[in-house]
Biotite code that builds the C-alpha atoms (Angstrom):
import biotite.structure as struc

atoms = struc.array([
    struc.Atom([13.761, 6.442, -27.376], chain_id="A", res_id=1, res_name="UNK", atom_name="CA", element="C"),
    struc.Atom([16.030, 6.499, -24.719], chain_id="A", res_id=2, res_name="UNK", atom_name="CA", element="C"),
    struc.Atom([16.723, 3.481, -22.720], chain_id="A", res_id=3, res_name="UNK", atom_name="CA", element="C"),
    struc.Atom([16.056, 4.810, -19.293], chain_id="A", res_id=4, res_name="UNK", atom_name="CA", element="C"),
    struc.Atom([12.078, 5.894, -20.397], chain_id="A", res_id=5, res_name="UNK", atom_name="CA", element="C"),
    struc.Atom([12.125, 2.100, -21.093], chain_id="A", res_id=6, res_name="UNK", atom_name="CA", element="C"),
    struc.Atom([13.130, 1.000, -17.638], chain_id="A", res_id=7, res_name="UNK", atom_name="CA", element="C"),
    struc.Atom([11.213, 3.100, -16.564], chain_id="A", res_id=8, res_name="UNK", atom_name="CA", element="C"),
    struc.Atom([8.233, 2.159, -17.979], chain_id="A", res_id=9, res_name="UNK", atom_name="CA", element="C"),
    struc.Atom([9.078, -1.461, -17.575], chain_id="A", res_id=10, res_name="UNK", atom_name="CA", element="C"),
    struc.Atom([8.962, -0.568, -13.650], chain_id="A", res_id=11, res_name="UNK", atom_name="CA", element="C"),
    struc.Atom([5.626, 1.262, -13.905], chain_id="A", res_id=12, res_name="UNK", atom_name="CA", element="C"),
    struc.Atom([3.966, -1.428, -15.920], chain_id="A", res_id=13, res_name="UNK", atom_name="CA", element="C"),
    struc.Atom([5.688, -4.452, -13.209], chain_id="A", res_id=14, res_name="UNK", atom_name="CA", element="C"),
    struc.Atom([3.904, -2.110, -10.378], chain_id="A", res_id=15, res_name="UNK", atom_name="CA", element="C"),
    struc.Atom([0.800, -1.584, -12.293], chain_id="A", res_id=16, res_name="UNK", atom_name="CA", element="C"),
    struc.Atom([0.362, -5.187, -12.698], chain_id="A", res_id=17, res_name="UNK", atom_name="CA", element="C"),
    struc.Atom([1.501, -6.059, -8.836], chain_id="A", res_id=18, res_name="UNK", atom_name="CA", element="C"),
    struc.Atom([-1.552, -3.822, -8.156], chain_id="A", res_id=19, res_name="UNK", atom_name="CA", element="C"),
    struc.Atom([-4.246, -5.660, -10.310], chain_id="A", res_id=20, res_name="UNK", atom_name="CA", element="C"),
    struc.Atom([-4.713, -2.550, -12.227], chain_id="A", res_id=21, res_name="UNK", atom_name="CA", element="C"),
    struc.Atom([-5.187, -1.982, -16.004], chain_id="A", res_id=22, res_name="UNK", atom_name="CA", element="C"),
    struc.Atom([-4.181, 1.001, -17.789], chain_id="A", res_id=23, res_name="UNK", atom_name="CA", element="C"),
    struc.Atom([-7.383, 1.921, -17.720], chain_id="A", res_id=24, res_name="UNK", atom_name="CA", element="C"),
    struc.Atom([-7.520, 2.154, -13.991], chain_id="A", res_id=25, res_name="UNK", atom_name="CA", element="C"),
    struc.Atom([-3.980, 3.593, -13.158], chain_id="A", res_id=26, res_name="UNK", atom_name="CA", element="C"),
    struc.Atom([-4.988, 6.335, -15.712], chain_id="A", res_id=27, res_name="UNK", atom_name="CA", element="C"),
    struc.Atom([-8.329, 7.218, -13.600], chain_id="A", res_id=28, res_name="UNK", atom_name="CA", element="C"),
    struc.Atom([-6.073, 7.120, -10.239], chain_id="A", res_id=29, res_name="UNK", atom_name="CA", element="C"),
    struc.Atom([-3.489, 9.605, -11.996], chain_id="A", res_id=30, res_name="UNK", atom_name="CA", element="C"),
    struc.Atom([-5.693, 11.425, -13.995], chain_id="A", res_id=31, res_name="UNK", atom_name="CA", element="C"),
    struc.Atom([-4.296, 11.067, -16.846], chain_id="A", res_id=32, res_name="UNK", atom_name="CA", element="C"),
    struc.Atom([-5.519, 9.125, -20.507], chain_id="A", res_id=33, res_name="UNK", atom_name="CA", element="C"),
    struc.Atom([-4.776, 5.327, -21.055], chain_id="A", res_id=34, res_name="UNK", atom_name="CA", element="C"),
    struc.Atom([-2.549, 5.932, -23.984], chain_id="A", res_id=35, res_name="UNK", atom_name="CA", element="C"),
    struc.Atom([-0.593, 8.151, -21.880], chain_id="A", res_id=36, res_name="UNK", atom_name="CA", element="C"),
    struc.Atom([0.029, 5.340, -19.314], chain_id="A", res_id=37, res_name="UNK", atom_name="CA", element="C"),
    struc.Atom([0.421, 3.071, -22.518], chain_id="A", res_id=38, res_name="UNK", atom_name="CA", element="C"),
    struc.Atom([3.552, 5.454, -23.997], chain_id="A", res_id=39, res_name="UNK", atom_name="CA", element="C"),
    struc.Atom([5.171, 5.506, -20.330], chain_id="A", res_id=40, res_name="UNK", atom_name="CA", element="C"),
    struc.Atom([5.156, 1.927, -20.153], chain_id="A", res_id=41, res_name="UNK", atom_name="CA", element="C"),
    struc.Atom([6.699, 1.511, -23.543], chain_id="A", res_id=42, res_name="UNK", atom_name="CA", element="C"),
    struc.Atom([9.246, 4.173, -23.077], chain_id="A", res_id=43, res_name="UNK", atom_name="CA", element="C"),
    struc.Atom([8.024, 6.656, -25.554], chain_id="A", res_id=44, res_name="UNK", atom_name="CA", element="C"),
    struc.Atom([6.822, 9.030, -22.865], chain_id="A", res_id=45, res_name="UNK", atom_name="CA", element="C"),
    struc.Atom([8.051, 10.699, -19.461], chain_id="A", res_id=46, res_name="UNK", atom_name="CA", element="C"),
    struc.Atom([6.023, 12.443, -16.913], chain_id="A", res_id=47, res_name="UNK", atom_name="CA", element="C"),
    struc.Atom([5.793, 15.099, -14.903], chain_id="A", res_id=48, res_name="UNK", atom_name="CA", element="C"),
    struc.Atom([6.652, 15.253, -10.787], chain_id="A", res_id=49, res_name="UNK", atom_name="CA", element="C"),
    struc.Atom([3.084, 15.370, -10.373], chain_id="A", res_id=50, res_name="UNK", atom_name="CA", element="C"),
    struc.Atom([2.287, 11.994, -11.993], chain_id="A", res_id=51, res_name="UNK", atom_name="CA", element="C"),
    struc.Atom([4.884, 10.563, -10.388], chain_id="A", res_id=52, res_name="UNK", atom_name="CA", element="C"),
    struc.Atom([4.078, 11.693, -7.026], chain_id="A", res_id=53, res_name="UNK", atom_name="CA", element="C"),
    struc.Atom([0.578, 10.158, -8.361], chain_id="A", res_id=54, res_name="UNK", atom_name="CA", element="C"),
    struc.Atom([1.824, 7.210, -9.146], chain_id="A", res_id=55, res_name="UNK", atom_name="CA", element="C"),
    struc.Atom([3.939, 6.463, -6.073], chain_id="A", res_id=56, res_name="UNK", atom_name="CA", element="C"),
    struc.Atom([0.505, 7.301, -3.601], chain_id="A", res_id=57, res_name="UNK", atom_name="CA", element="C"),
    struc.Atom([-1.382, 4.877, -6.566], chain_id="A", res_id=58, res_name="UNK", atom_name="CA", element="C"),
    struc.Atom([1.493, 1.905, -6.014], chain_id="A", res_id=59, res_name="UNK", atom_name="CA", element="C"),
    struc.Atom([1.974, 2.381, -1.888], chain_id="A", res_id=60, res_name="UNK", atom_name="CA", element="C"),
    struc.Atom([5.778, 3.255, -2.579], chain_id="A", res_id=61, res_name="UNK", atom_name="CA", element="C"),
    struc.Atom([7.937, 6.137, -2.274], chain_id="A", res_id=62, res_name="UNK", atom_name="CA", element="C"),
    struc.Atom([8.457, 8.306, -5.602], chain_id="A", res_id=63, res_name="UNK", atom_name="CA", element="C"),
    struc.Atom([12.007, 6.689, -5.450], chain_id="A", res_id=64, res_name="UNK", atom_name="CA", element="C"),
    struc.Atom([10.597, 2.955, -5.619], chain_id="A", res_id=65, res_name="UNK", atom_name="CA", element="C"),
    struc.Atom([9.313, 4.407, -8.864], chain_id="A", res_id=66, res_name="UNK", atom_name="CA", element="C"),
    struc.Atom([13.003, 4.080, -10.115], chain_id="A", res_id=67, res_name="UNK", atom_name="CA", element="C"),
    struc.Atom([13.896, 1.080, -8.317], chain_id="A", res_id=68, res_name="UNK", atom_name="CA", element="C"),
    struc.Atom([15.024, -0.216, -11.765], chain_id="A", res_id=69, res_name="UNK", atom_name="CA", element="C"),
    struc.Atom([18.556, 0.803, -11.756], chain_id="A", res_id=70, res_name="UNK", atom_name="CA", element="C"),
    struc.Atom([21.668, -1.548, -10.535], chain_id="A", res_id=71, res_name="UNK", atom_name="CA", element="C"),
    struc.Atom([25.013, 0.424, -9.026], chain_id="A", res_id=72, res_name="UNK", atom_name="CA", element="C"),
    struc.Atom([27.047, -0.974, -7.365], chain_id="A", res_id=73, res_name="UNK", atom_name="CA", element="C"),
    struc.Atom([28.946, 2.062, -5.318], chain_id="A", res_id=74, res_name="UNK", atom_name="CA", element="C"),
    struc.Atom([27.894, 5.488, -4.805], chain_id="A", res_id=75, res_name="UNK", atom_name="CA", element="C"),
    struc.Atom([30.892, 6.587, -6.923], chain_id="A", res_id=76, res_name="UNK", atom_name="CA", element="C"),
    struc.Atom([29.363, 4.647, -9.705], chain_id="A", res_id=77, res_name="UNK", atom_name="CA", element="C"),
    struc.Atom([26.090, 6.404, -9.369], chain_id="A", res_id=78, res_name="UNK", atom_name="CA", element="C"),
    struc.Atom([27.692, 9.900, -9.374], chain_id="A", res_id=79, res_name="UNK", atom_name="CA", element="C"),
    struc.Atom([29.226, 8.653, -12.058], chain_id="A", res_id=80, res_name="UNK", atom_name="CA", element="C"),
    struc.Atom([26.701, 7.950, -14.135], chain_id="A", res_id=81, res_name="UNK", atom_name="CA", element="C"),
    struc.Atom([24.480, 10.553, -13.353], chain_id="A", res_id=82, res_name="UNK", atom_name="CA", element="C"),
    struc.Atom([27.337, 12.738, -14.330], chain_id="A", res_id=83, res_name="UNK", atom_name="CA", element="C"),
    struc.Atom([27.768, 11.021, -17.501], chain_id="A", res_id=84, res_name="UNK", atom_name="CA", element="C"),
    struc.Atom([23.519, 11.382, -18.106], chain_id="A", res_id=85, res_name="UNK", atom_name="CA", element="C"),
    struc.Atom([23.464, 15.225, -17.152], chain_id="A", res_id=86, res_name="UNK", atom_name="CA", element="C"),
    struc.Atom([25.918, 15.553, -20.129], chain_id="A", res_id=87, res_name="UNK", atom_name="CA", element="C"),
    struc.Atom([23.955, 14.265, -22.887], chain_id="A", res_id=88, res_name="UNK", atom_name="CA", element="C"),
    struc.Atom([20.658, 16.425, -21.244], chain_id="A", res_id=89, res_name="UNK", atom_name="CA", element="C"),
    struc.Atom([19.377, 19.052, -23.131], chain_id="A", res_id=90, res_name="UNK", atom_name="CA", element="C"),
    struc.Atom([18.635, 22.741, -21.406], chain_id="A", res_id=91, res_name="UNK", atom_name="CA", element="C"),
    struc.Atom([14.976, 21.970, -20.760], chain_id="A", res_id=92, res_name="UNK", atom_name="CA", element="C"),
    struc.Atom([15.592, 18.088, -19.661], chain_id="A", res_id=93, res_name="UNK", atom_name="CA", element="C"),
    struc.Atom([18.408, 19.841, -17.461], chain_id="A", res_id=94, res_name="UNK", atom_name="CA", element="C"),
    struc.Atom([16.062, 22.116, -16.158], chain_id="A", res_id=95, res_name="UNK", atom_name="CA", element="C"),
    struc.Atom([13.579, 19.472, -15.275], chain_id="A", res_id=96, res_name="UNK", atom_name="CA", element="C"),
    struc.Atom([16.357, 17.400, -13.280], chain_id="A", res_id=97, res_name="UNK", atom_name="CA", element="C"),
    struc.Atom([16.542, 20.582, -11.680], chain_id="A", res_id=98, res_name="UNK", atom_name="CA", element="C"),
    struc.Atom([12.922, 20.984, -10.939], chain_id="A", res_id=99, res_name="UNK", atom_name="CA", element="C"),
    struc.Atom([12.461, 17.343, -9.481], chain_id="A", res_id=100, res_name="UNK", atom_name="CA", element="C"),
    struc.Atom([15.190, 16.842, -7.595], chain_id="A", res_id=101, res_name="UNK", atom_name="CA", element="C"),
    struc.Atom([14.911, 20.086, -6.036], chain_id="A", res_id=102, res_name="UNK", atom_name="CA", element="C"),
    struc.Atom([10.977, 18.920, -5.174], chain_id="A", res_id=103, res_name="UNK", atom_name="CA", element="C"),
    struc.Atom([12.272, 15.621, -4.571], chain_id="A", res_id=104, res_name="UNK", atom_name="CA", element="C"),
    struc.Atom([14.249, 16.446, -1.743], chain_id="A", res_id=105, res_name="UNK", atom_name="CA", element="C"),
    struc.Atom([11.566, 18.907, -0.273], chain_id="A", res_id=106, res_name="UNK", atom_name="CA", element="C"),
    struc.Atom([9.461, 16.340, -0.623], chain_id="A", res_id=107, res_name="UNK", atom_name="CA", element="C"),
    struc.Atom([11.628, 13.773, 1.463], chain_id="A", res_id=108, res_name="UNK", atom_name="CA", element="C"),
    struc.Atom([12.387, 15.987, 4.252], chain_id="A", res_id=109, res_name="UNK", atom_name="CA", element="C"),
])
């Protein structure tokens, strides 16, 4: 399990909680099953852009917020290790990037 999907789900779970919610209830909001929202939190499970964007109308944040879990330092550093990530990707987690940022910045605009 990769230790991003853990961060990740540590930050959903942190939000979740700031929110009074239970699994339970995030997973009605989202529309998605409890063990689903269980997996993300542990790190055994991604999601789609659309859960996301679910999640970030669910918490009152932006979809970035969502991801407010890393620490850099200089925006060298981040291209750096995003460069560094992309690497290890395989062809479909490559074309996801793709997908989301490529939403993400529609999105934003």
């Amino acid at each position: 399990m990769a230790s991003g999907n853990k961060s990740f789900g540590k930050r959903i779970k942190k939000l979740r909680e700031s929110k009074g919610y239970t699994q339970e209830q995030l997973a009605e909001i989202v529309g998605l099953e409890y063990q689903t929202i269980s997996r993300i939190e542990t790190g055994m499970y991604f999601t789609s852009y659309d859960t996301l964007s679910k999640m970030s109308e669910a918490f009152s944040v932006p979809i970035r917020d969502l991801f407010d879990y890393v620490q850099v330092s200089s925006r060298e550093e981040l291209v750096t290790n995003i460069k560094s990530t992309l690497d290890t990707c395989s062809d479909e987690e490559l074309e996801f990037v793709y997908s989301f940022l490529t939403n993400l910045k529609k999105f934003n605009s």
